[in-house]
N, C-alpha and C positions, 0 to 999 in steps of 0.2 A: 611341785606336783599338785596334783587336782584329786582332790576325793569322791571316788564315787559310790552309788549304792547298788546294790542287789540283795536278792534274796536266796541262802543259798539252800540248793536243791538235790543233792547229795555230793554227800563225804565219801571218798576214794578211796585215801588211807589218813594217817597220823598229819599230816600237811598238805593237803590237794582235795580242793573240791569243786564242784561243779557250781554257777548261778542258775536264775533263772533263765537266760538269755544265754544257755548254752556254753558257758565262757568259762574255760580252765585256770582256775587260781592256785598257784601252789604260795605257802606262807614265806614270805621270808624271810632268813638266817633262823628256821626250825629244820633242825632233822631231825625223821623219824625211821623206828627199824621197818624194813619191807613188813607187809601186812598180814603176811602168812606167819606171824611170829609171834611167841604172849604176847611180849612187848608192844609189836604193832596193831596188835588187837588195843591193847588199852589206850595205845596213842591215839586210834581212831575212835573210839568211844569217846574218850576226851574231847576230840574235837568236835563228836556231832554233839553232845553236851554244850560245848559251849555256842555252837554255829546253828544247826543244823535247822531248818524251817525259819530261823529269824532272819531280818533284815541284817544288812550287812556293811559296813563302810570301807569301802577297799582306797589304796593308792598305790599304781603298779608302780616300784623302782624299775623291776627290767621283764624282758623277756628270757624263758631259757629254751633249751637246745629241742625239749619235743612241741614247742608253740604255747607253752600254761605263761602267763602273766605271774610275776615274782611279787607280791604285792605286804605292805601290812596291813592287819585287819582289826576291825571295830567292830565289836556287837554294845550299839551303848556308848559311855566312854570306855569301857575297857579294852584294850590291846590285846588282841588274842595272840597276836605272834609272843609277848611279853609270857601272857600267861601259862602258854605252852612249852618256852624255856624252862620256867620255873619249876612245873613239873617235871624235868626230866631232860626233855626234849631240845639241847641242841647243839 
């Protein structure tokens, strides 16, 4: 797989955001609770904390069923799919 970049432009909820280029990334092997929930609240804070305005280094593994790109993520070296497990999240 090939890494690519963007910058991402808003966070949806706890795992799925938008790029610049319009392009739906959801994190892969993160789950987070629906976003009307504490939980999904803090999941989505978490992740504009770590995403949210920066550069971004994606590599999509798959597609899933509503068209978002299943991808893992980089801000940096860091793994944000890693770091969103570790909180909580998976």
């Amino acid at each position: 797989m090939v890494k690519k970049i963007a910058i991402c432009e808003n966070v949806i909820n706890g795992n799925t955001f938008i790029t610049s280029h319009d392009f739906r990334i959801r994190l892969a092997r993160v789950k987070t609770p629906p976003v009307n929930t504490t939980d999904g609240i803090k999941a989505k804070m978490l992740l504009e904390a770590f995403i949210s305005g920066n550069v971004v280094d994606y590599e999509v593994i798959s597609k899933d069923n509503d068209g978002s790109s299943l991808a893992e993520i980089w801000v940096r070296d860091k793994n944000i799919n890693d770091a969103m497990i570790s909180a909580g999240f998976k």
